[in-house]
Backbone as CSV, one residue per row, in Angstrom:
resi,resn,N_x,N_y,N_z,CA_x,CA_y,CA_z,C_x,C_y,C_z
1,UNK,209.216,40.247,232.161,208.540,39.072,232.707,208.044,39.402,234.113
2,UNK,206.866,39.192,234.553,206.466,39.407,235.759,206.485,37.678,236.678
3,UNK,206.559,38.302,237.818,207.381,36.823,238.357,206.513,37.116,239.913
4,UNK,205.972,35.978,240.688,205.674,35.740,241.870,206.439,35.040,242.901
5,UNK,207.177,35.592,243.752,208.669,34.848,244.469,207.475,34.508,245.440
6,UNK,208.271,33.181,245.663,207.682,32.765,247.169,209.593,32.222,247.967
7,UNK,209.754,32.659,249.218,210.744,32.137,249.889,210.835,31.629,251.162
8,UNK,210.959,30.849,251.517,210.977,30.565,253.129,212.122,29.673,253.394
9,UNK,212.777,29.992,254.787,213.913,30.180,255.585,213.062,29.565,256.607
10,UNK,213.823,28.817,257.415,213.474,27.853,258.749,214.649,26.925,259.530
11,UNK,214.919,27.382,260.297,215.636,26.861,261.609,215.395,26.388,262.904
12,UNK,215.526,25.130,262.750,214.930,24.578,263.866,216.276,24.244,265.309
13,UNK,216.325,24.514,266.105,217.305,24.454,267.202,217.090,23.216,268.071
14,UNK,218.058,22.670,268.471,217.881,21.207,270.030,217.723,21.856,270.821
15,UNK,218.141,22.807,271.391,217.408,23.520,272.920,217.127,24.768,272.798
16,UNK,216.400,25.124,273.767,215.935,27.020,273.291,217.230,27.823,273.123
17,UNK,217.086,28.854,272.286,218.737,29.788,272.377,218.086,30.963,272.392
18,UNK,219.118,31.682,273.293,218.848,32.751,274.323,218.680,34.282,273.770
19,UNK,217.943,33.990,272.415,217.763,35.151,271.642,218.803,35.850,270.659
20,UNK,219.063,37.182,270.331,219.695,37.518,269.104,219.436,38.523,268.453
21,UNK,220.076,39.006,267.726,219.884,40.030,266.406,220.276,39.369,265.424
22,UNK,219.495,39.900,264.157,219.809,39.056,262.578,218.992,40.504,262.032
23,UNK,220.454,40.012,260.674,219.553,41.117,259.473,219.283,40.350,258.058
24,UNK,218.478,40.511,257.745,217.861,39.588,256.679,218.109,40.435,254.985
25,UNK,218.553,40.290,254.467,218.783,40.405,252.726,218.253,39.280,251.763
26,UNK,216.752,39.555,251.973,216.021,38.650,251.657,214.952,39.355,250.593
27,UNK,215.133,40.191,249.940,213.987,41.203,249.408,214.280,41.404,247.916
28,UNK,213.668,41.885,247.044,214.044,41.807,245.561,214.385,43.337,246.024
29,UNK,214.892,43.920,244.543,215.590,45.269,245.099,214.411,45.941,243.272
30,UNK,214.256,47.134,243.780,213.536,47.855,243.013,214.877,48.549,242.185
31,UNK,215.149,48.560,241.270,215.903,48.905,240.168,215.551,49.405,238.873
32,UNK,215.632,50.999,239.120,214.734,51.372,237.421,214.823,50.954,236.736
33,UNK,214.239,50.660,235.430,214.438,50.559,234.208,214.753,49.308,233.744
34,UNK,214.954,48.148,235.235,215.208,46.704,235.141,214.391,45.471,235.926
35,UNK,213.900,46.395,237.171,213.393,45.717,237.751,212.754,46.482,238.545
36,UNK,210.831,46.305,238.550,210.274,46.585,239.486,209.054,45.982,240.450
37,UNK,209.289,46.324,242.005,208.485,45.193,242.711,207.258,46.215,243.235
38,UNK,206.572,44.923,242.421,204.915,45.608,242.740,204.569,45.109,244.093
39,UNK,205.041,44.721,244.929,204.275,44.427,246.108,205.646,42.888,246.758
40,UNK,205.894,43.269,248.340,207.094,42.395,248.552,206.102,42.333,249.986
41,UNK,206.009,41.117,250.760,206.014,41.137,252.301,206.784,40.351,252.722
42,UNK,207.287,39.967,254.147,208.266,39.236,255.060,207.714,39.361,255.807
43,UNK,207.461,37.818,256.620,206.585,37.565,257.649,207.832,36.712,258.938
44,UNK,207.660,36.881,259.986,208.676,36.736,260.702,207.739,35.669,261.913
45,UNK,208.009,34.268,261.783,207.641,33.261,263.184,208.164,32.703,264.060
46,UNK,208.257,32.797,265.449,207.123,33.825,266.169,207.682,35.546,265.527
47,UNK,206.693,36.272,265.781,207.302,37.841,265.241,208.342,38.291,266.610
48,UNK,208.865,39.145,265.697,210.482,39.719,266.218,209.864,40.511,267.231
49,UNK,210.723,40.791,268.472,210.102,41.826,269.306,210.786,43.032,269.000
50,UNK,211.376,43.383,268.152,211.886,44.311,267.195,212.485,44.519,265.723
51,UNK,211.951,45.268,265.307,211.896,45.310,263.834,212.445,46.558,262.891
52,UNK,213.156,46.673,261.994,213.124,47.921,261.650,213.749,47.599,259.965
53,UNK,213.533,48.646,259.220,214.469,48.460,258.193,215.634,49.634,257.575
54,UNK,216.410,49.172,256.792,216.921,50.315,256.092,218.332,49.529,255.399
55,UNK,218.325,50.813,254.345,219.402,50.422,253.044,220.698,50.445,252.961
56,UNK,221.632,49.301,253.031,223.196,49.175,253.373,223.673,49.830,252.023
57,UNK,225.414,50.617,252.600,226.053,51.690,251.776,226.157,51.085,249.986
58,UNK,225.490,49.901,249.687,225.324,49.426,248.320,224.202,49.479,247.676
59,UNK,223.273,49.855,248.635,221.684,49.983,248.249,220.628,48.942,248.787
60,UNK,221.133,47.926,248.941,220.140,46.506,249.283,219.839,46.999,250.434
61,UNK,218.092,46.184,250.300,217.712,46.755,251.761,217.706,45.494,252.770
62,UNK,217.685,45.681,253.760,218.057,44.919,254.996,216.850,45.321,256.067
63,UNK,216.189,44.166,256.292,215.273,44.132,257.799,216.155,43.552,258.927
64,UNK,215.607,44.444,259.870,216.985,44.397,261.250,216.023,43.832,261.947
65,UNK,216.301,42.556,262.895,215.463,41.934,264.018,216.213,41.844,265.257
66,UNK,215.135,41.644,266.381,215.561,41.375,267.358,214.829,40.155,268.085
67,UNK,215.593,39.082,268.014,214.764,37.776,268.494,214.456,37.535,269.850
68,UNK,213.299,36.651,269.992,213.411,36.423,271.381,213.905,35.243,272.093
69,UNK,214.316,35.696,273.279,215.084,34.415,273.750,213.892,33.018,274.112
70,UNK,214.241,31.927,273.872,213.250,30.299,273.934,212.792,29.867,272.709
71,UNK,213.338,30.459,271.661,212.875,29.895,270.164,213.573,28.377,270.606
72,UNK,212.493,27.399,269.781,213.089,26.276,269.343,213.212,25.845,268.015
73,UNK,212.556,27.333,267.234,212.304,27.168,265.540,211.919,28.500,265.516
74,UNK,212.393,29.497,264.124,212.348,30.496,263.598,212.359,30.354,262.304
75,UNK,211.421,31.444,261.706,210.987,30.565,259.899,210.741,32.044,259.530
76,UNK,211.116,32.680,258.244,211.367,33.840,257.479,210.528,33.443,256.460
77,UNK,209.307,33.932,255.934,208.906,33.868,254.544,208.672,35.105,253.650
78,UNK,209.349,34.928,252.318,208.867,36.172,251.573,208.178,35.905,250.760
79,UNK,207.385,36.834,250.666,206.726,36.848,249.125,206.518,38.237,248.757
80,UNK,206.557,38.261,246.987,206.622,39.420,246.028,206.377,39.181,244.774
81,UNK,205.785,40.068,244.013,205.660,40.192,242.617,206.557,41.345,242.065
82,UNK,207.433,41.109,241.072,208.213,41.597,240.706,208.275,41.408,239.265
83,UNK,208.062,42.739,238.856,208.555,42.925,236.936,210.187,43.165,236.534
84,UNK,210.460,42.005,236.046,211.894,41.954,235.535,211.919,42.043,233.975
85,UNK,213.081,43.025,233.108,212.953,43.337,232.362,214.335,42.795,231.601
86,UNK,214.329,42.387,230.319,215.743,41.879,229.627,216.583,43.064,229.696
87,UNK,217.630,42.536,229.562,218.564,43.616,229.246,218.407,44.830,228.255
88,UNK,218.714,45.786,228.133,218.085,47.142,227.276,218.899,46.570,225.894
89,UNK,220.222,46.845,225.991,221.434,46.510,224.350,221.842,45.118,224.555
90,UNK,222.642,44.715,223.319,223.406,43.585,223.288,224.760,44.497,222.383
91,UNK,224.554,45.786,222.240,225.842,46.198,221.798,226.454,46.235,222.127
92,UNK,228.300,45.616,222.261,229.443,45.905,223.294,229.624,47.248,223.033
93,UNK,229.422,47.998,224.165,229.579,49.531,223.925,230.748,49.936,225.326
94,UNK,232.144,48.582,225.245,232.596,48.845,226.144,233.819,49.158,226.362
95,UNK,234.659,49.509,226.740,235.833,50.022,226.853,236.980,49.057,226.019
96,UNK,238.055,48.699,225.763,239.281,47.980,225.195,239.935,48.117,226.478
97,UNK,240.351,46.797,227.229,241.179,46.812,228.365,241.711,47.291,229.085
98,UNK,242.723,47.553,227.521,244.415,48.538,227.645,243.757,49.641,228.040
99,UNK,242.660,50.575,228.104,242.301,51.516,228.198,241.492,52.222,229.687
100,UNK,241.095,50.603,230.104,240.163,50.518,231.654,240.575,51.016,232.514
101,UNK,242.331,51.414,232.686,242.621,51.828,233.653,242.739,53.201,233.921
102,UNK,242.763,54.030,232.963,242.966,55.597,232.320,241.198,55.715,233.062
103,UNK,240.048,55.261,232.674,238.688,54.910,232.695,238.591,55.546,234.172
104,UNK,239.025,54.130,235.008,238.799,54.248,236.144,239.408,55.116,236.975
105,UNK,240.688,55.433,236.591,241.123,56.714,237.264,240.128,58.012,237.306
106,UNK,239.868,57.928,236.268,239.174,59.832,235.601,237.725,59.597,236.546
107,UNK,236.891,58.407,237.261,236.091,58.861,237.920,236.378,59.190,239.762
108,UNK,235.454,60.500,239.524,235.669,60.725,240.654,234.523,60.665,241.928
109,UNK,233.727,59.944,241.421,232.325,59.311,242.327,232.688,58.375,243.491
110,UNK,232.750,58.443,244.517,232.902,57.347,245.387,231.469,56.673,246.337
111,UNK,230.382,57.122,245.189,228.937,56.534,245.453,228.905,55.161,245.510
112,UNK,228.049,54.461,245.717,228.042,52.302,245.801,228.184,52.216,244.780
113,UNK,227.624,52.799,243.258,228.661,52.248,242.301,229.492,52.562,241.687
114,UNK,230.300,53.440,242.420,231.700,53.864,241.674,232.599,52.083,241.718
115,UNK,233.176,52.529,240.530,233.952,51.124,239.980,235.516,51.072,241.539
116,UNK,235.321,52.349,242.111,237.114,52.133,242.735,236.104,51.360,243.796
117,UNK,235.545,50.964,244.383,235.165,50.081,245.619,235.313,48.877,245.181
118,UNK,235.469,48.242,243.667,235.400,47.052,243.443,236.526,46.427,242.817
119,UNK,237.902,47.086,242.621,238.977,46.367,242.473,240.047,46.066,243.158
120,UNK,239.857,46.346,244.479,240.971,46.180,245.429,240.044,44.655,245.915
121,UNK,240.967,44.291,246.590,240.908,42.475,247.566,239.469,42.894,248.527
122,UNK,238.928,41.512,248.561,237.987,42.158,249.519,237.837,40.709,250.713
123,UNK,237.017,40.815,251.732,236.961,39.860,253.101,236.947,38.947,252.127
124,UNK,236.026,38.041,251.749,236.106,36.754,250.357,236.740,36.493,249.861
125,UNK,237.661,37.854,248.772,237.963,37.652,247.508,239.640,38.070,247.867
126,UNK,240.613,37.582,248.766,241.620,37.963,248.485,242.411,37.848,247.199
127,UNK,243.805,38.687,247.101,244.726,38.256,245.768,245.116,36.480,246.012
128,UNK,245.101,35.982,244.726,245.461,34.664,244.679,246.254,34.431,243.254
129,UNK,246.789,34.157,242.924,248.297,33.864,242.211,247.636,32.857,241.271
130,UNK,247.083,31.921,241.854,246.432,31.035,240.946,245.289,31.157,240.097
131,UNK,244.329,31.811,240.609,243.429,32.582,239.732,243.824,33.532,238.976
132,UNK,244.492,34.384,239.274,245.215,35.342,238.261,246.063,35.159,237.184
133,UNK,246.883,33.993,237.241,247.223,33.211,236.519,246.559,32.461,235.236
134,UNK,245.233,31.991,235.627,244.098,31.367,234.961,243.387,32.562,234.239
135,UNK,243.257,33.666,234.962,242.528,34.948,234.066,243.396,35.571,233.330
136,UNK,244.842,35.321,233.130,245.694,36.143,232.294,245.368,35.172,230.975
137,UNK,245.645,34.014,231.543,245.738,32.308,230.279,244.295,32.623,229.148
138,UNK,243.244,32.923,229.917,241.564,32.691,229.369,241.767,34.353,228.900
139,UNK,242.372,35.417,228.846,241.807,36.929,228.510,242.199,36.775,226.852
140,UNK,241.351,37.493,226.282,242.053,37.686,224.581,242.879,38.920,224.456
141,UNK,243.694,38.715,223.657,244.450,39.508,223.255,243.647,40.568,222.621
142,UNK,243.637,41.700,222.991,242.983,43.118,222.432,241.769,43.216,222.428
143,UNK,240.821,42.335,224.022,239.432,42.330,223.827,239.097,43.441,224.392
144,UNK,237.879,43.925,224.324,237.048,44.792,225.215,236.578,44.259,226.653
145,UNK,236.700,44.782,227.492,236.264,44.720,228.744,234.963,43.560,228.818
146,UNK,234.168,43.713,228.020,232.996,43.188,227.781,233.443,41.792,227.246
147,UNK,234.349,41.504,226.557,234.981,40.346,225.890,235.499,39.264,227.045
148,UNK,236.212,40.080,227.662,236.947,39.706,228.529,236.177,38.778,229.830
149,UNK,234.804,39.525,229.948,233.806,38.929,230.912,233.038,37.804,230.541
150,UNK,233.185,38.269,229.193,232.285,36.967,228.374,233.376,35.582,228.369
151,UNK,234.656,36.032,228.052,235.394,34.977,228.095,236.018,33.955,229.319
152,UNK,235.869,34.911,230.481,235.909,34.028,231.426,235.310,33.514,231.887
153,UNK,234.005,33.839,231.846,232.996,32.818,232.256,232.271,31.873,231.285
154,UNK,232.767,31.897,230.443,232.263,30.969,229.570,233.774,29.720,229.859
155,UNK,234.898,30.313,230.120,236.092,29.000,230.878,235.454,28.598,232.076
156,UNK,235.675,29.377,232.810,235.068,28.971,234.541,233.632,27.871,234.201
157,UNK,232.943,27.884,233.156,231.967,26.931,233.216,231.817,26.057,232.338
158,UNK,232.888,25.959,231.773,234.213,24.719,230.780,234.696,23.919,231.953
159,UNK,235.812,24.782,232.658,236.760,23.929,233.519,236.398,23.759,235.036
160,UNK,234.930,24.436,235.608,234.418,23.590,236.837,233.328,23.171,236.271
161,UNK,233.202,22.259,237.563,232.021,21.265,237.959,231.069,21.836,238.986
162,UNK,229.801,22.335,238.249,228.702,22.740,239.589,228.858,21.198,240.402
163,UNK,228.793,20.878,242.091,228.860,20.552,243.129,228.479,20.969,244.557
164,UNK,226.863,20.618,244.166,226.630,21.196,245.544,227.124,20.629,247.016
165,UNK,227.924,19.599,246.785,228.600,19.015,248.754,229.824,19.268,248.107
166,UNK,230.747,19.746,247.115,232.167,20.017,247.216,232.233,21.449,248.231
167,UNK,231.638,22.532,248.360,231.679,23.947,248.999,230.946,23.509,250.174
168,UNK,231.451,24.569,251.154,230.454,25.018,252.359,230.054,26.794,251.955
169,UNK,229.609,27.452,252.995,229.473,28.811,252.635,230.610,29.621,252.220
170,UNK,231.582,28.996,253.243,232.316,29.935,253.962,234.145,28.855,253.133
171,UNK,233.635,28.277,252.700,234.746,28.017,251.317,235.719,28.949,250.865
172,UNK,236.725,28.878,250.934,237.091,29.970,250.373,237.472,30.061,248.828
173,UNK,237.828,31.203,247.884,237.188,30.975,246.247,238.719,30.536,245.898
174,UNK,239.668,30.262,246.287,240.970,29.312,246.343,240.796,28.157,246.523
175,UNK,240.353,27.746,247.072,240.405,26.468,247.752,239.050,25.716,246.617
176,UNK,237.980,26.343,246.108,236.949,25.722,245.398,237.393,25.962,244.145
177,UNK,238.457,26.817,243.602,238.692,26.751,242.315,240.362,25.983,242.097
178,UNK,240.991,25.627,243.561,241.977,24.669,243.158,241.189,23.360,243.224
179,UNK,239.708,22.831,243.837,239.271,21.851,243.403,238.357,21.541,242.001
180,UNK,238.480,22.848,241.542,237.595,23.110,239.877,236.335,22.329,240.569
181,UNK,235.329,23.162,241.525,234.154,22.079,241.999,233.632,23.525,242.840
182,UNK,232.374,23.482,242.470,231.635,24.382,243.555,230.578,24.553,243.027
183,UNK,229.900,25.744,243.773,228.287,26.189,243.547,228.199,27.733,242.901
184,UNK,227.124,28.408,242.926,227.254,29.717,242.630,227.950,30.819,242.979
185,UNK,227.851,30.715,244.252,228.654,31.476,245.224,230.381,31.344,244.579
186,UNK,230.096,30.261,244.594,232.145,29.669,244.490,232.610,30.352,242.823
187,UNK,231.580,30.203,241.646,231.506,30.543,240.410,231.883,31.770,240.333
188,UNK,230.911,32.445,241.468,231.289,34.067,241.290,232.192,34.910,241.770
189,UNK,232.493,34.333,243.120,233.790,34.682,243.657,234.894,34.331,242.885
190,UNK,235.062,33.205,242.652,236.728,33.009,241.673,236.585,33.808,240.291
191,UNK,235.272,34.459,239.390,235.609,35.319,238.330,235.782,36.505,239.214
192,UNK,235.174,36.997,239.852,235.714,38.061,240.648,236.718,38.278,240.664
193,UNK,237.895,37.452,241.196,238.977,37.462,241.771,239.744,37.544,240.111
194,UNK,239.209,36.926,239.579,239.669,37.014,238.156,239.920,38.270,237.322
195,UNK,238.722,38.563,237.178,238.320,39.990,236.939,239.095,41.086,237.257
196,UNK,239.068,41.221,239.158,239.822,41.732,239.062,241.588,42.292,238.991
197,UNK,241.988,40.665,239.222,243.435,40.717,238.620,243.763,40.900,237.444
198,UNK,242.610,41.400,236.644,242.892,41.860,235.299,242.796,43.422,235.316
199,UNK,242.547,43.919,235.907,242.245,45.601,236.191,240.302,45.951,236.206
200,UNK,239.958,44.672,235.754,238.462,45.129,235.806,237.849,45.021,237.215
201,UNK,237.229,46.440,237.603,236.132,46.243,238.536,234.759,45.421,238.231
202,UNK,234.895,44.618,239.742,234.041,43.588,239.801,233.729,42.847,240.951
203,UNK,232.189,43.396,241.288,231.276,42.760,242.365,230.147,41.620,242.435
204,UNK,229.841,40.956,243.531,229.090,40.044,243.530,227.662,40.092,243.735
205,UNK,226.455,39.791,242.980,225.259,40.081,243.194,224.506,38.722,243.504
206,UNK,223.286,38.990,244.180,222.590,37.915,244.954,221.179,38.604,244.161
207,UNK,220.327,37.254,244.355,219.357,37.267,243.632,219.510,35.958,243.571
208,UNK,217.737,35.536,242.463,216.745,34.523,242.359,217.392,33.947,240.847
209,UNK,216.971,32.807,240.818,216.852,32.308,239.335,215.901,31.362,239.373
210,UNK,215.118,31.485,237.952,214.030,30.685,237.771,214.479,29.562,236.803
211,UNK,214.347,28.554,237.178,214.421,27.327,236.490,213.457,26.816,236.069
212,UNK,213.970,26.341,234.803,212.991,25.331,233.514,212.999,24.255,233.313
213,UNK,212.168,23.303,234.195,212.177,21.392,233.630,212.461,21.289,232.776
214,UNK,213.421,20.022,232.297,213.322,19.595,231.256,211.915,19.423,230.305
215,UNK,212.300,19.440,228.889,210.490,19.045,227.900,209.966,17.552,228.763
216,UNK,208.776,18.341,229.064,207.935,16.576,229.349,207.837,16.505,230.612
217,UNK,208.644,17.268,231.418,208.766,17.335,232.469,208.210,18.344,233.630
218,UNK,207.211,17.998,234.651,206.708,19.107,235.726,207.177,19.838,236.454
219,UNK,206.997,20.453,236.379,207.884,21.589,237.637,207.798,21.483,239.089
220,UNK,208.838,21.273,239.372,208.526,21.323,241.142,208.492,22.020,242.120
221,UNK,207.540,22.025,242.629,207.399,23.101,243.781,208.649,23.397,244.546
222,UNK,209.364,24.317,244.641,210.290,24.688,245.960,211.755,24.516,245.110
223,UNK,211.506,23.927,243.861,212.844,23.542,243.011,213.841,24.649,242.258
224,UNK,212.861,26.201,242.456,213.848,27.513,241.598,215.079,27.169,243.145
225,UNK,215.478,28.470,242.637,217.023,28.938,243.776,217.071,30.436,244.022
226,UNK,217.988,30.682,245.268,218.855,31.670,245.464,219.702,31.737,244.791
227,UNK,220.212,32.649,244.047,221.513,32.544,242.921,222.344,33.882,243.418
228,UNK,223.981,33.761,242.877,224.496,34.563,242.603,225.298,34.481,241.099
229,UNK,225.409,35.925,241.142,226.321,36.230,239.975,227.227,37.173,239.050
230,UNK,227.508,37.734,238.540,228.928,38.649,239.239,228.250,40.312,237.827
231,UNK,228.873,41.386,238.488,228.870,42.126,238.235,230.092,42.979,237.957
232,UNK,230.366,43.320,236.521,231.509,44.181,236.161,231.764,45.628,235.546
233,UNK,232.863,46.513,235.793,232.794,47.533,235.204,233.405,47.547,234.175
234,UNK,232.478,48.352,233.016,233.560,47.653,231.650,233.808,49.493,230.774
235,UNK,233.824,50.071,231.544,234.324,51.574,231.106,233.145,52.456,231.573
236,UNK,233.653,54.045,230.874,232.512,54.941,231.114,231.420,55.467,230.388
237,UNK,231.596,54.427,228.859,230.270,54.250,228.052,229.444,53.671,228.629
238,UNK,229.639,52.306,228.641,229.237,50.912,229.130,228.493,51.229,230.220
239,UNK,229.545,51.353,231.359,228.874,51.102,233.047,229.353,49.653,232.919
240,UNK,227.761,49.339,233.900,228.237,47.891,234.404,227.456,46.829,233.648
241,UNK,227.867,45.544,233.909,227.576,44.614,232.542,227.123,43.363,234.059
242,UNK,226.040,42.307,233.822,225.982,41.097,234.603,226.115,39.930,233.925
243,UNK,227.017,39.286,234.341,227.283,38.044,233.891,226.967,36.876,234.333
244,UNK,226.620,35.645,234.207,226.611,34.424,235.439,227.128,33.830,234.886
245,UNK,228.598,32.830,235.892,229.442,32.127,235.388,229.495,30.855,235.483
246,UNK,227.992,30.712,236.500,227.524,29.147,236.649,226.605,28.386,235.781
247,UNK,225.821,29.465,234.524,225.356,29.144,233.313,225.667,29.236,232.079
248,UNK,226.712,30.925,232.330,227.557,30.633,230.983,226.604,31.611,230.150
249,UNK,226.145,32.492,230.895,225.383,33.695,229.655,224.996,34.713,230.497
250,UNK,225.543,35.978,229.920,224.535,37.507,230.806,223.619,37.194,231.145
251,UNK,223.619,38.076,232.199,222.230,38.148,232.901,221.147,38.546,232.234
252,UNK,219.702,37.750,232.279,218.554,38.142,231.304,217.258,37.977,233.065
253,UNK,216.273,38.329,231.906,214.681,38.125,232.505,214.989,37.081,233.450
254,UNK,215.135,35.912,232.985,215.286,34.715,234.376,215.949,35.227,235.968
255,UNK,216.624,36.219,235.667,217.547,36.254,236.981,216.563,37.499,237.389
256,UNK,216.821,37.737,239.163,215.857,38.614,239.864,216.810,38.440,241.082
257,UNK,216.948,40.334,241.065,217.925,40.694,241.946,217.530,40.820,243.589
258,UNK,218.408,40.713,244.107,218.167,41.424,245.598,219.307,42.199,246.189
259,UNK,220.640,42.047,245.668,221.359,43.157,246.068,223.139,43.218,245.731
260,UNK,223.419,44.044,245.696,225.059,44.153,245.109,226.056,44.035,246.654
261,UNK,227.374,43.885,246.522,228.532,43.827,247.336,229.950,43.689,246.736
262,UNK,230.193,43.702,247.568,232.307,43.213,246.857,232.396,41.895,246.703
263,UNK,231.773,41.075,248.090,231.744,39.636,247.136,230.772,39.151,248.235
264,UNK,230.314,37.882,248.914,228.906,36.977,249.322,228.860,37.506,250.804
265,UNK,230.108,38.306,251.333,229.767,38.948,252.848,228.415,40.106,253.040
266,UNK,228.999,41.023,251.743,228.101,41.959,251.822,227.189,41.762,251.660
267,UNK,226.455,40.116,251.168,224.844,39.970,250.351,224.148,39.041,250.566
268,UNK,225.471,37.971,252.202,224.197,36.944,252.452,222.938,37.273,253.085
269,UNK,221.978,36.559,252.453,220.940,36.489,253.132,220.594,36.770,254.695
270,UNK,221.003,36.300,255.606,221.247,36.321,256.893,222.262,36.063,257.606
271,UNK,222.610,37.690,258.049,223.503,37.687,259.086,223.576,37.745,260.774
272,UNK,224.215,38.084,261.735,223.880,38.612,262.664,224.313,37.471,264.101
273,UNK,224.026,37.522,265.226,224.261,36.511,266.249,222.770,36.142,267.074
274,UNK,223.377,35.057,267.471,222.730,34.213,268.445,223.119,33.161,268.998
275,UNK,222.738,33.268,270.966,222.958,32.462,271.421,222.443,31.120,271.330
276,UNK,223.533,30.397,270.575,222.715,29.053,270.640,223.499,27.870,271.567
277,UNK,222.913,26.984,272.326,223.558,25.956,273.451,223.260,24.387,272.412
278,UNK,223.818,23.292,271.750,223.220,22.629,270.529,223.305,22.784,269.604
279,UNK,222.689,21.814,268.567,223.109,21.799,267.343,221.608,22.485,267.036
280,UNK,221.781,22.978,265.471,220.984,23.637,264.520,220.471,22.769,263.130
281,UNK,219.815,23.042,262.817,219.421,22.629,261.125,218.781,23.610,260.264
282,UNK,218.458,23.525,259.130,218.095,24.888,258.241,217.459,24.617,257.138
283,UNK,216.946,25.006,256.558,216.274,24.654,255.203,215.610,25.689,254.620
284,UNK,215.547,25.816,253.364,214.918,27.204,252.457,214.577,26.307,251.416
285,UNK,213.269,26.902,250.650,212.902,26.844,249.449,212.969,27.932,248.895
286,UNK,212.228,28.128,247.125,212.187,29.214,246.666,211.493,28.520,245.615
287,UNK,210.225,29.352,245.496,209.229,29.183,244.216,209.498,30.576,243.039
288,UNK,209.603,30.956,242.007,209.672,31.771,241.320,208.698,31.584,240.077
289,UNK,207.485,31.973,239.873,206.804,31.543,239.588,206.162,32.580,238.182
290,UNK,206.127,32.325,237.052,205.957,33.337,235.854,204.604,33.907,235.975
291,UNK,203.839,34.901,235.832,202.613,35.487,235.614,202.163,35.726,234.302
292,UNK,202.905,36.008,233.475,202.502,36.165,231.907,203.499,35.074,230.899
């Protein structure tokens, strides 16, 4: 499916703030054989008085700024055309559980996607007793790795409630899955945490999703999203498998990546500091728009 992103980011400030650095993870990510971007720009208002880019130890690329001090409003827009491609198999060609751990030992790659970066605790995703608990209850007895992913997120989007004012960002995936209530972010972090208290490696990916009105119904401008959604290792046939646990089906054509991590530290959108004296406000859209 070829797809036309439109995105824009805007912050408006109560008094000037005294400038800053920010790095932006705002870009579709070129990915053989799954995804490729024919053409991406990022326009920066007023422009940065420094600029640069380059690719964090997971691959996503990151534009580095340097703001100037007296903004009273700063606004990020992207736009790109990007060919996204379905998934290649639907064959589980993936490991048996009992077996994942023999798997993951025997590699010895410690590249961004070697599976050992993604099963230890991470800044987000500490061990939690209660989720692990819930991923032992939901695993099948003698599934495949691949089973296992399918099965928890098809619970996680049984037993929560999407809620966009139950979470803030910075929620933690305990606290939104002892309220069974959250957003994407919250979806993907608590299978994470799931995941990997089961022995499976498993990271968090950021990216677009395109949404479909109801029949009868128009589409609204600015109404797609930023999405996340989780990424697992399911042996050394397999590789890695994408799941989303806030819809309840692998990742297909609809979804459009921008970058991998351990869990939403490594992949928000914008990071970085600034002096600000006052309060702030913020707002983003996102158009995702089909070409064929």
């Amino acid at each position: 499916m070829l797809y036309r992103l439109n995105l824009s980011i805007n912050y408006k400030f109560q008094r000037p703030v005294g400038g800053g650095r920010q790095l932006l993870r705002i870009t579709p990510a070129d990915l053989p054989g799954l995804q490729e971007v024919q053409q991406c720009t990022v326009m920066v208002t007023p422009p940065a008085l420094e600029r640069s880019n380059f690719a964090d130890f997971f691959g996503t690329e990151v534009i580095q700024l340097v703001l100037p001090a007296g903004l009273r409003e700063v606004r990020f827009d992207m736009k790109a055309r990007v060919l996204r491609h379905a998934s290649a198999s639907l064959l589980d060609l993936s490991s048996p559980i009992s077996r994942l751990a023999d798997e993951i030992q025997a590699v010895t790659d410690l590249g961004p996607n070697s599976p050992h970066h993604f099963l230890p605790p991470s800044l987000r995703i500490p061990v939690d007793d209660q989720i692990a608990s819930y991923a032992l209850a939901n695993c099948p007895k003698g599934a495949t790795a691949n089973q296992v992913v399918e099965a928890l997120g098809k619970a996680l989007h049984r037993d929560m409630l999407f809620d966009a004012e139950a979470t803030e960002v910075d929620t933690p995936a305990a606290e939104a899955f002892a309220g069974r209530r959250g957003v994407c972010q919250d979806f993907s972090q608590i299978m994470i945490s799931a995941l990997r208290s089961l022995g499976i490696p498993a990271g968090y990916v950021s990216g677009f999703l395109r949404t479909v009105p109801p029949p009868g119904k128009p589409r609204l401008e600015g109404a797609d999203a930023m999405h996340a959604w989780v990424r697992a290792w399911t042996g050394t046939e397999a590789g890695w498998c994408e799941y989303d646990p806030t819809n309840a089906c692998f990742v297909s054509a609809d979804h459009v990546t921008i970058g991998y991590g351990r869990d939403y530290a490594d992949t928000a959108p914008i990071t970085g500091s600034m002096r600000v004296d006052g309060s702030q406000s913020g707002r983003h859209s996102v158009d995702i728009i089909a070409v064929d």
